[in-house]
C-alpha positions in Angstrom: -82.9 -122.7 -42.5 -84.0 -126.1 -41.9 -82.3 -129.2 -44.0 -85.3 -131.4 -43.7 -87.0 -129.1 -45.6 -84.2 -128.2 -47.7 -84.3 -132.2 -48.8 -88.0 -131.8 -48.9 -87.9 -128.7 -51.3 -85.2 -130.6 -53.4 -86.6 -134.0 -53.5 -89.8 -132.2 -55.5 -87.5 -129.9 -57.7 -85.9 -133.4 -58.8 -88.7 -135.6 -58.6 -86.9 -137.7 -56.7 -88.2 -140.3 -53.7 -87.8 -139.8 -50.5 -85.3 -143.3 -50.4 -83.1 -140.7 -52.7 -82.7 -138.4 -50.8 -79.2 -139.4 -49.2 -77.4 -139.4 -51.7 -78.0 -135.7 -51.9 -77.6 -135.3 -48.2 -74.3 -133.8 -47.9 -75.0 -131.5 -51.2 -78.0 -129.7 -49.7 -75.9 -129.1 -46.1 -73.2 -127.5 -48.2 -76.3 -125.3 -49.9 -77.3 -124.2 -46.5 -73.8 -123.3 -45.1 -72.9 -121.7 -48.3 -76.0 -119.2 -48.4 -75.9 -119.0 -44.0 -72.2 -117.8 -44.9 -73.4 -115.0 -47.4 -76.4 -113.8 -45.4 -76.7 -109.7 -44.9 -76.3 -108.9 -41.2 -80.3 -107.5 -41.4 -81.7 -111.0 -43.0 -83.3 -112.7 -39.9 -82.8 -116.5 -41.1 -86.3 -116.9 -38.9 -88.5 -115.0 -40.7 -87.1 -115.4 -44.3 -86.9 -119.1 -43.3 -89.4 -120.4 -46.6 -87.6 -117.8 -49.2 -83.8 -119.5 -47.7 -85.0 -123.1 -47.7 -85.9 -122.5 -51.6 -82.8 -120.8 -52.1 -80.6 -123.6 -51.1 -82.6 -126.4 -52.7 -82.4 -124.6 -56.0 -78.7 -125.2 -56.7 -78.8 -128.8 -55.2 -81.7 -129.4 -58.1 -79.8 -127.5 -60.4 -76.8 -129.4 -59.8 -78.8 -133.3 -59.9 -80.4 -132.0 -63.1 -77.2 -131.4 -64.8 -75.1 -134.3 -63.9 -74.7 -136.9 -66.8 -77.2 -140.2 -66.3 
């Protein structure tokens, strides 16, 4: 997985600008360390590198949509 792209993938989930995108910093690392740490043994992170960037920018998105404004 690759954060840039996880920030890239979440910044357009949240319509959010680029200048945004550190206060969700930390928020999308932990997405990525918590879905490396629950990878199956057969998933090569490589080739299913698209499909896992998505994966850990959904919960970040999920989690910006959901806080109160």
């Amino acid at each position: 997985m690759n954060i840039d792209e996880v920030i890239a993938i979440f910044l357009k989930l949240a319509e959010l600008s680029e200048s945004e995108s550190g206060n969700y910093q930390n928020l999308c690392e932990d997405a990525v360390r918590s879905l490396r740490a629950r990878l199956k043994s057969d998933i090569n992170e490589e080739e299913c590198g698209d499909s896992l960037n998505r994966a850990a920018a959904a919960p970040v998105s999920y989690t910006h949509l959901t806080l109160p404004t």
